[in-house]
C-alpha positions, 0 to 999 in steps of 0.5 A: 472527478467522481467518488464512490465511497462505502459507509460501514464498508470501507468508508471513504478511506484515508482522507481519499475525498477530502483530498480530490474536493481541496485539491486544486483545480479539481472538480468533483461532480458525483458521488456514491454510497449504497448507504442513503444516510453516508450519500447524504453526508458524502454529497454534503461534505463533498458539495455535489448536487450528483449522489447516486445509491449505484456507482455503475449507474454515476459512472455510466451518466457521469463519465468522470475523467477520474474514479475515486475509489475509496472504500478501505475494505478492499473486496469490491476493488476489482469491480469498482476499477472495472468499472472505471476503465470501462467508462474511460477513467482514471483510477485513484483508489486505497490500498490494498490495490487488490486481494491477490496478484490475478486481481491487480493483473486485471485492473492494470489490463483494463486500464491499459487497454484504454491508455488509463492511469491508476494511481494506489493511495501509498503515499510514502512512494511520493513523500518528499521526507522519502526522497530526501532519504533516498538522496542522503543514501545514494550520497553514502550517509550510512555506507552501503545498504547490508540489509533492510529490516521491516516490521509491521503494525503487529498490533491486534492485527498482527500477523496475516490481516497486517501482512496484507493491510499494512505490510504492503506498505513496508514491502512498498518501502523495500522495493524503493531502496533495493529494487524489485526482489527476486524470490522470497522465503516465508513461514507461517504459524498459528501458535507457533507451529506451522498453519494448516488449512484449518487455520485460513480465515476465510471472513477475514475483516475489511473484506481482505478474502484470505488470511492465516496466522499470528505470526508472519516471517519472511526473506526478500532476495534482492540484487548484488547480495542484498537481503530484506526481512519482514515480520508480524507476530503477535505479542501483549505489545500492541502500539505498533511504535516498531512498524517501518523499515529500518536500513542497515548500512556499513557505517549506520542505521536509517530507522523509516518510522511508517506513517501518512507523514512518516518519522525518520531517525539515524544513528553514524555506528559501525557496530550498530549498537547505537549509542544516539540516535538523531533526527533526520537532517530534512532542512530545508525541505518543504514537507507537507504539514499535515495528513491532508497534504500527504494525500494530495501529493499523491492526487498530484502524482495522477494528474501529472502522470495523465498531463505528461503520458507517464507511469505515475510513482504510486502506479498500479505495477508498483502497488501490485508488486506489494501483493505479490511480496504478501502472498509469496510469503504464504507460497513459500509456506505451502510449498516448505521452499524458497518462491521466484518473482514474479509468482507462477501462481497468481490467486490467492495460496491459502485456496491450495492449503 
């Protein structure tokens, strides 16, 4: 394994290349950064004798089995996944997968021509604590699911940066407990009227391209009737305590509280008005302790998938829909009507504003 990290532009992400070094029977080899003082530590911290100042040059004499792509900005992901399949690798990269749904459609292409995996770093798709609540719903533990209700961080990102950075994450968690959507409904608005393209920051941070708005709304249309919601809007409340999905059901309310190790609440209430809540019955479930081991389930997700030829559970197809849920919601602004997945147009909408 080979890391190609960014100091001062994404970084090493989260805990991305701590995870691949204490993994098990992982050998990380190389390591990249364009920063000398950042490749100094990187090689130190992940104990290579390989540092490289160029992530094409390390994947070209390294020939790594799997490319760790760990900047958090998410504008050099393209290239660096590019890069990757065209040296036979593997890919483990942060999320964002990419900045619009054409970009991811590239990285899965690649990889696919080659018979590569890609696993994206939402590690609540592999979370043991995520599992457990799927069963207990399938078991009926809050009757059927009414509605999903999702929020984003909404601290001072809130609106279009969170839709991005971290409502891909809520949109990950939707598609686990209703499906693929089937079109998406959305408005925009910059103090409260509806943006223009006057409004589209063009040097959004963390490398993110595009983004518009202080408030974020949107409808997800899933099979047999059911219906998700998202919001981002900005307020004086910045602490970000609300961030998850909650599950409406006929006789209850899971509350999904978003994190490397995510919190889970329910309440039994038919009316919804929740006069307790409890925490979730988890025993005896082994859960990861801490951050660290949340991301090695996900380290654990890709060499699998290579050992057994399957789809991993954090997949790039997964990761992609997450995009393409964001960037329908600005579609569906630009165009004053409900979107159908998956979306005709694959760039970003905010270049049609």
């Amino acid at each position: 394994m080979a890391v190609i990290g960014r100091t001062g532009r994404g970084n090493y992400g989260h805990l991305l290349d701590i995870a691949v070094r204490t993994y098990p029977g992982m050998d990380v080899v190389a390591a990249a950064d364009e920063d000398p003082e950042g490749l100094r530590r990187a090689a130190e911290r992940l104990r290579v004798k390989k540092a490289y100042a160029d992530w094409r040059r390390m994947l070209e004499e390294v020939r790594p089995d799997i490319a760790v792509i760990a900047p958090r900005w998410v504008d050099c992901h393209l290239e660096m996944a590019l890069g990757a399949a065209e040296a036979g690798a593997h890919v483990f990269m942060e999320k964002p997968m990419a900045r619009t749904p054409a970009e991811c459609d590239r990285i899965i292409e690649a990889c696919d021509r080659k018979g590569l995996k890609i696993v994206v770093a939402h590690n609540m798709r592999v979370s043991p604590i995520l599992d457990a609540v799927e069963a207990k719903v399938r078991d009926g533990m809050i009757g059927e699911i009414q509605e999903l209700r999702g929020r984003g961080k909404e601290d001072r990102r809130a609106g279009g940066e969170d839709l991005i950075v971290l409502g891909t994450h809520i949109f990950d968690l939707m598609r686990r407990f209703a499906g693929d959507p089937l079109w998406a409904s959305g408005r925009v608005t910059v103090r409260g009227r509806p943006i223009t393209g006057a409004d589209v920051r063009r040097d959004a941070p963390e490398g993110l391209g595009m983004i518009a708005g202080d408030a974020v709304a949107g409808m997800f249309a899933f099979r047999d009737g059911l219906t998700g919601y998202f919001g981002s809007k900005r307020s004086s409340e910045t602490s970000g305590k609300r961030y998850g999905l909650d599950l409406y059901g006929s006789r209850g309310i899971i509350a999904v509280r978003a994190g490397m190790i995510p919190r889970i609440w329910y309440t039994e209430s038919v009316s919804w008005t929740a006069s307790k809540w409890k925490p979730f019955p988890l025993e005896p479930l082994t859960l990861p302790l801490t951050r660290l081991e949340s991301v090695h389930l996900l380290v654990r997700d890709l060499v699998e998938a290579i050992e057994q030829d399957r789809e991993p559970a954090a997949s790039g197809r997964t990761a992609r829909w997450t995009i393409e849920m964001a960037m329908s919601l600005y579609e569906s602004q630009r165009q004053g009507r409900r979107v159908a997945f998956p979306l005709e147009f694959r760039g970003h909408p905010l270049e049609r504003f």
